[in-house]
N, C-alpha and C positions, 0 to 999 in steps of 0.2 A: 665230806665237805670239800669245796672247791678251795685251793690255795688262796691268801687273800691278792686282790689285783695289785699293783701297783699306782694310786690315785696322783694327780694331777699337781694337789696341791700341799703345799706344808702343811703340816697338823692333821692331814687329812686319811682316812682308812678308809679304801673299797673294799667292800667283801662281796663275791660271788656265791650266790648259793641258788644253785639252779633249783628247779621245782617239776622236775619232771619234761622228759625232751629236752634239745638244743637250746643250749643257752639264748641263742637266736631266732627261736619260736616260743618258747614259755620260761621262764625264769623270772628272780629277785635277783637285785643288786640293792647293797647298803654302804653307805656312806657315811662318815660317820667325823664331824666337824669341832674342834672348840668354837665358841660360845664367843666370836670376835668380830668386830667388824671388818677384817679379811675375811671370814669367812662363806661370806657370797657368794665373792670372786673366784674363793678356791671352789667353790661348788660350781660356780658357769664351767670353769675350767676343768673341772673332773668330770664333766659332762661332755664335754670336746672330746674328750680324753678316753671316754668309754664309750663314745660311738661306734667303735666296730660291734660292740656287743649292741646297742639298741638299735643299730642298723636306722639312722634318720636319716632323710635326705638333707639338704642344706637348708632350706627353709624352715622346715620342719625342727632341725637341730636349735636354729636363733631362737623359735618358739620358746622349746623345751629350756633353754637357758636361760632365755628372758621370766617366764615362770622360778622356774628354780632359783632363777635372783632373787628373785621378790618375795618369796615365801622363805628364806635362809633371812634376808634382810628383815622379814618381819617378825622371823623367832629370835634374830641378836638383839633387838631393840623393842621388842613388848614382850618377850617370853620366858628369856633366860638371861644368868645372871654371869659374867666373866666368870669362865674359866668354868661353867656346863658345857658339857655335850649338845647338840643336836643332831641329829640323823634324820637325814634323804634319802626314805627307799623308794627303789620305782620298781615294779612290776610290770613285766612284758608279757603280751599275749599277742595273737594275731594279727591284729588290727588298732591297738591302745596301748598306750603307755601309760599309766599310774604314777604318779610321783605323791611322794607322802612325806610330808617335815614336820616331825616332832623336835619339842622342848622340854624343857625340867621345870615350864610355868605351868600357869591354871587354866591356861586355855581361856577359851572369848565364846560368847551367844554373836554370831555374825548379825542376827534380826535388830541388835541394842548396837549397832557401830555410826556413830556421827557420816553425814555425807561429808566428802573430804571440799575444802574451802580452796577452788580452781586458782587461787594465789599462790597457794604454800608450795612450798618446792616439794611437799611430800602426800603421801596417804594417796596413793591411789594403784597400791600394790595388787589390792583383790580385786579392784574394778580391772586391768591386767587380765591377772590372775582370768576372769570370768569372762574374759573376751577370750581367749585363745582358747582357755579349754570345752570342751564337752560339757561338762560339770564339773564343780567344787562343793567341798562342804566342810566340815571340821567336828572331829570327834577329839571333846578333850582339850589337850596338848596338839594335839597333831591336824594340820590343815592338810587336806590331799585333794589332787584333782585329775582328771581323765582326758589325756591328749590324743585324736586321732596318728597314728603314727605315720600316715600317708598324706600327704598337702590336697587338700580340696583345692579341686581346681576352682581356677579363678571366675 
């Protein structure tokens, strides 16, 4: 097993655990957060922070952060309960990045979720979420979605 990295933010544990080849062509990385309303932020930030290993370009990296906000911000506030765990793994391969955020909740049916009301300052995390990526879906506790790792040209 690879040493654990050094992550970005308080409270916060990277583990590297490649998966065969260069860290930088196929591997796992785990993240691994309290259960806080910092802990978002420490995820954009440990996402900044371990881009040499997911190798994103700049665009591409706001994406990956902007995601990973929003799916950390939705398992502090529907998933889990202060002072659980959550974990941000992403899976790297050639061409995608995976990102995967589990909770110690019961997980949600996406098909039974209310349209979010264009007044509220909130709920439009997975609508987000389902622009930027490829695909999303949610198994469980854990919402995961598939970003191209290269920026579509404009």
């Amino acid at each position: 097993m690879t040493p654990p990295l050094k992550a970005a933010a308080a409270g916060a544990e990277a583990v590297a655990e490649p998966l065969g080849g260069e860290m930088n062509q196929t591997g796992a990385l785990r993240l691994d957060l309290p259960s806080r309303p910092e802990a978002a932020s420490a995820a954009r930030n440990a996402v900044r922070k371990l881009n040499d290993t997911l190798q994103l370009g700049y665009e591409r990296l706001q994406d990956v952060q902007l995601v990973v906000t929003e799916l950390v911000a939705n398992a502090v506030c529907h998933g889990s309960r202060a002072g659980e765990r959550i974990t941000v793994a992403f899976r790297i391969d050639d061409d995608s990045l995976r990102v995967a955020v589990s909770d110690e909740g019961s997980g949600f049916d996406p098909e039974r979720l209310e349209p979010s009301d264009p007044s509220a300052p909130d709920g439009r995390g997975l609508t987000i979420v389902a622009a930027l990526a490829r695909r999303w879906g949610v198994d469980g506790a854990t919402v995961w979605c598939e970003v191209a790792r290269a920026q579509s040209p404009a």
